[in-house]
N, C-alpha and C positions, 0 to 999 in steps of 0.2 A: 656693228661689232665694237665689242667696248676695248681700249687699251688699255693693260693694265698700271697702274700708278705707278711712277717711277721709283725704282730701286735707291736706296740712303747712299747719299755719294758726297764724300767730305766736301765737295764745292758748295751743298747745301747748309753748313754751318753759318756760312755767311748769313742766309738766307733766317735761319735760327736766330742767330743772336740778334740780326737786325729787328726782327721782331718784339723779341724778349726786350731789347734797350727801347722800344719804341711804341709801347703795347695800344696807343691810340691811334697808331700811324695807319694808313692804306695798304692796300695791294700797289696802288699805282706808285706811291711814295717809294716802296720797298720795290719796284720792279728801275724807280727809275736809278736809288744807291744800290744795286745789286746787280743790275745788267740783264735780269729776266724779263720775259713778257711777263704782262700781269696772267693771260691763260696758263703759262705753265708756272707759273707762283702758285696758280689756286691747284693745280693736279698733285705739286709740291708737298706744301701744305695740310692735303686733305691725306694725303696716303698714309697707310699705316705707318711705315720705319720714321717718318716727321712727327706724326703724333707722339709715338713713344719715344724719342729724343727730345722731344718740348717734355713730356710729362717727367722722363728724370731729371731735366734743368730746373724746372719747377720746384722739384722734390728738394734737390742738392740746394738751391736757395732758400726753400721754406726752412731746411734744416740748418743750414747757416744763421739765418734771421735768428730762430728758436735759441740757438748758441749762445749768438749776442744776445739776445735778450736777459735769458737765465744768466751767463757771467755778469751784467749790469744787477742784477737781483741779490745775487750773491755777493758784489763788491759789494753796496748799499748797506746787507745784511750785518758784513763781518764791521763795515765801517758802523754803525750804530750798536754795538756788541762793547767797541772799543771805549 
């Protein structure tokens, strides 16, 4: 009988950002600054409510980046105008 993956529970943000700040790190690395085992880091991890909590961090940084980019484009632009 399978157990279902664990439910999104703010102690898991920890578990979020360590990854995001760490993106070539372990399970074992991230069980050992976080206090999980590494089995339930992977059940973590794999569960729907963690995916889609990575996928809008993702998102909210790709669109930050995007931001600064275009503003650096745009100063440049108005700066060569002048």
């Amino acid at each position: 009988m399978s157990v279902p993956y664990p439910r999104w529970q703010r102690r898991h943000e920890a578990v979020l950002h360590w990854l995001f700040e760490h993106p070539t790190g372990t399970l074992a690395e991230c069980a050992r600054d976080t206090g999980y085992s590494r089995p339930h880091l992977s059940r973590i991890t794999c569960s729907p409510d963690f995916r889609q909590y990575l996928g809008a961090l993702r998102a909210d940084v790709e669109r930050q980046l995007l931001a600064h980019y275009v503003e650096g484009l745009t100063a440049r632009k108005h700066k060569i105008r002048q």
